[in-house]
N, C-alpha and C positions, 0 to 999 in steps of 0.2 A: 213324071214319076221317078222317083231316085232310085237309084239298081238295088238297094240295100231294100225297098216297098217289096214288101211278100205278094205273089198274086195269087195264089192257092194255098191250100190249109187239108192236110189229113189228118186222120184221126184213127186212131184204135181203140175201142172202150170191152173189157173184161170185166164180170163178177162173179165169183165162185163161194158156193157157202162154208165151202171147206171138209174135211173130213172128217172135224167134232162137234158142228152144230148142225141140228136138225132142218134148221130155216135162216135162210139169208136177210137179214137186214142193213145189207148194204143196197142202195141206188145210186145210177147214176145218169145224166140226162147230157144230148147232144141235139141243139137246134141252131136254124138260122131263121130270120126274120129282116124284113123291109119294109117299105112302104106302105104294103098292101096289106100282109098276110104273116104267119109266123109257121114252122114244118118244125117237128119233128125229125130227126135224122138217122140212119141207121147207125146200130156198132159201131163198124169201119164205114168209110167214104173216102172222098175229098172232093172238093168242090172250088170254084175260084171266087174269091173274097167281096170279088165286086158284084156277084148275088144277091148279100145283104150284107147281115149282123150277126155272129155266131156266138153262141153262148156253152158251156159247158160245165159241169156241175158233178159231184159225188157228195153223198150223203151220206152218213152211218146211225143208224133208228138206235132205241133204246126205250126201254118200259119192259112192263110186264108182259105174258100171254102173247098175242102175237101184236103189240101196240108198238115196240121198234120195228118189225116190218112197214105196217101202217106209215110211220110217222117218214121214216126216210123217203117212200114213196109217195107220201102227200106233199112232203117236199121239192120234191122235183115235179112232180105232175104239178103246184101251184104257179112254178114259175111258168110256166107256159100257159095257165089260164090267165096269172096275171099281168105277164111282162106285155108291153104296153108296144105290141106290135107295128106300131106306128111312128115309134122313137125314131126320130134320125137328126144326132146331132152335127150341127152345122153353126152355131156360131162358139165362140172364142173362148167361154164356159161348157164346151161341150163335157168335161170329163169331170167337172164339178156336176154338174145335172146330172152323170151318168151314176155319182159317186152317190147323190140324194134318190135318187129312184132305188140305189139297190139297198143302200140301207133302210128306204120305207119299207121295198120286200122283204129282206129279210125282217125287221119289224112286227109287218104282218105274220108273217109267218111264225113268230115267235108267239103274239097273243093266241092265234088260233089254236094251236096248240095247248098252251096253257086252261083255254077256254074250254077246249074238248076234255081233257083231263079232269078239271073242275065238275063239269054235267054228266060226265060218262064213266061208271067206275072202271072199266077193261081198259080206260084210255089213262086212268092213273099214274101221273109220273111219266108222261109219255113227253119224247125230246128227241132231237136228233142235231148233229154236226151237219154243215152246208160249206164246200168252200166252192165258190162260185166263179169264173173266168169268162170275160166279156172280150172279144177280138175284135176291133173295130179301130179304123182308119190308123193303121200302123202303131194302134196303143195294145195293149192285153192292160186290163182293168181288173183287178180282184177284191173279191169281198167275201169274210171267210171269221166264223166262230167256230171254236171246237177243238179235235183234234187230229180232225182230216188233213191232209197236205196238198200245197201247190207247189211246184218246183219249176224252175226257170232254168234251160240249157242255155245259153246262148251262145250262136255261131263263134262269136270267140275266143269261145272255152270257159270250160268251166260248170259248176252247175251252183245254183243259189234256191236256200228253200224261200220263198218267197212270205210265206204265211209262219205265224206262232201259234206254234201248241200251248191252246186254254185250259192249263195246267202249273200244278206250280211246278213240279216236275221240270215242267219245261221253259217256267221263270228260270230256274236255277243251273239248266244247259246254258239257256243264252244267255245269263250273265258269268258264265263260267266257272261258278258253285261246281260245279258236277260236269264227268266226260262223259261221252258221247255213250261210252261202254254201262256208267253207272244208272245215268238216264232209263238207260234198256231192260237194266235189273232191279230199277227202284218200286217198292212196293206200293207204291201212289202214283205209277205214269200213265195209269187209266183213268184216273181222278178229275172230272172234266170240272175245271170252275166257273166254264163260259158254255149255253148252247141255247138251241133254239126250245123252247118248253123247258117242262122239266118246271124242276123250285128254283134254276133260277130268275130271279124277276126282274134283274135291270139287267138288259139286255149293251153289252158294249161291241161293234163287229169291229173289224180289223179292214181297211180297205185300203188299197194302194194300187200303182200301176206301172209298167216299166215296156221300153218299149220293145215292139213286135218287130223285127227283121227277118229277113229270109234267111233260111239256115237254122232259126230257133227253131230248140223245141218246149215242150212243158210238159210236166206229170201231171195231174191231179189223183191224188189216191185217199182210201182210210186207213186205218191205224193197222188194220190187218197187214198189209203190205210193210209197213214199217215194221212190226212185230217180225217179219221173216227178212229183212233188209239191212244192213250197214250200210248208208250215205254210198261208202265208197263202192259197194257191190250195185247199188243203185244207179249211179253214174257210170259203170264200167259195162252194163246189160242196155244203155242208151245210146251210149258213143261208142262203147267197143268191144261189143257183144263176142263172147269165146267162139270158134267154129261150129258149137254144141250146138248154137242157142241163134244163129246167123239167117237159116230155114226160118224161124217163126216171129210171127210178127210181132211187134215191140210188147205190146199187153200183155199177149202168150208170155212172154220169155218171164217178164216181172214175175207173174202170177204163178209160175209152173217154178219158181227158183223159194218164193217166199213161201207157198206149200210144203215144198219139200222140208227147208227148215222149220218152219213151224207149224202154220195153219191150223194153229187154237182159235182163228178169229177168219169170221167171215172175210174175202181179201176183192180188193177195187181196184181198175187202174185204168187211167184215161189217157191216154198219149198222142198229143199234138205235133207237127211238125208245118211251119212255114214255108214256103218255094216260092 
């Protein structure tokens, strides 16, 4: 094993509805699975890598009545009825095979949605964002529609959003149309042109992977957290949290910093760390 191979993985996962909406539709999901069997995980943990397979996940719903509750939690609750507990790749295409499995789930997950919507009028226009992170044998694997985020620390500094916001909004960030500042205040950067349900019908995900070393860490968040975030406050509450904010655990701190400034929007935050 190479000293840089991580042999444990913690985790922090936060969700707060916030203090102008009535109900949360934000999820988010932390499991591992093996051989045998697939769990469930709590919140917080940590656990050593050679267990299994760990998967982790945020969601953010959308529809009418209470169908973005629903949808983001049917989301995360499908991956664990579906995800194929029994995976363990082991030859030479492993990360191609991993790359086709999640884009069939997420797939599925797309029609069902659309299909529940179509038969059910409360489910109308029902959708949700998925960005998905698979950790397994020193890869982090992601698969991810919407405008949820995944973000990559790595021990050698630095921090990289890993995912793009399915937006055009967010065409026009990354191609350098537009700063980081206008993005923030533009009047279309909720404007989702990519998710799971919902109208729209050809579904495109986004999937990549980069690798896993000791010392990394990763976000996975929703838009809420962005909505009360600057990149650079983002990156300074992970690597170099003020003495305020040093007592409480990584999630805490995101979560209790993006309320403060904003929290017009339900807020998520999942926080990874390698060892």
């Amino acid at each position: 094993m190479s000293e840089n191979t991580a042999s444990e993985v913690r985790w922090w996962g936060l969700t707060e509805a916030g203090p102008f909406r009535k109900q949360n539709e934000d999820a988010f999901l932390a499991m591992v699975f093996n051989g045998q069997e697939g769990h469930l995980l709590g919140k917080t943990g940590q656990a050593e890598l050679s267990t299994g397979e760990f998967i982790f996940a945020v969601s953010d719903g959308m529809g009418g009545a209470n169908a973005g509750e629903f949808a983001s939690r049917m989301a995360v609750r499908r991956i664990t009825e579906h995800f194929p507990t029994r995976y363990r790749p082991r030859s030479a295409t492993a990360e191609a095979d991993q790359r086709s499995l999640l884009e069939n789930l997420f797939s599925y997950l797309h029609h069902e949605m659309q299909e529940m919507g179509r038969h059910y009028a409360e489910c109308s226009g029902m959708g949700a964002t998925l960005s998905l992170l698979w950790i397994s044998g020193g890869r982090a694997v992601f698969c991810h529609v919407g405008d949820s985020r995944i973000y990559h620390f790595p021990v050698t500094g630095g921090m990289e959003q890993l995912t793009e916001d399915h937006t055009h909004v967010g065409w026009l960030f990354r191609n350098g149309k537009i700063t980081e500042r206008e993005s923030r205040y533009h009047p279309g950067r909720n404007v989702l042109q990519m998710a799971l349900g919902g109208k729209h019908k050809n579904l495109r995900v986004q999937l990549g992977s980069v690798e896993a070393t000791t010392g990394d860490k990763f976000v996975l968040c929703t838009d809420g957290l962005i909505d009360g975030l600057w990149d650079n406050t983002l990156r300074k509450l992970i690597l170099e949290p003020p003495p305020y904010a040093r007592d409480r655990e990584p999630a805490e701190r995101l979560l209790e910093e993006a309320i403060s400034v904003s929290g017009r929007d339900n807020t998520t935050a999942v926080v990874l760390e390698l060892r």
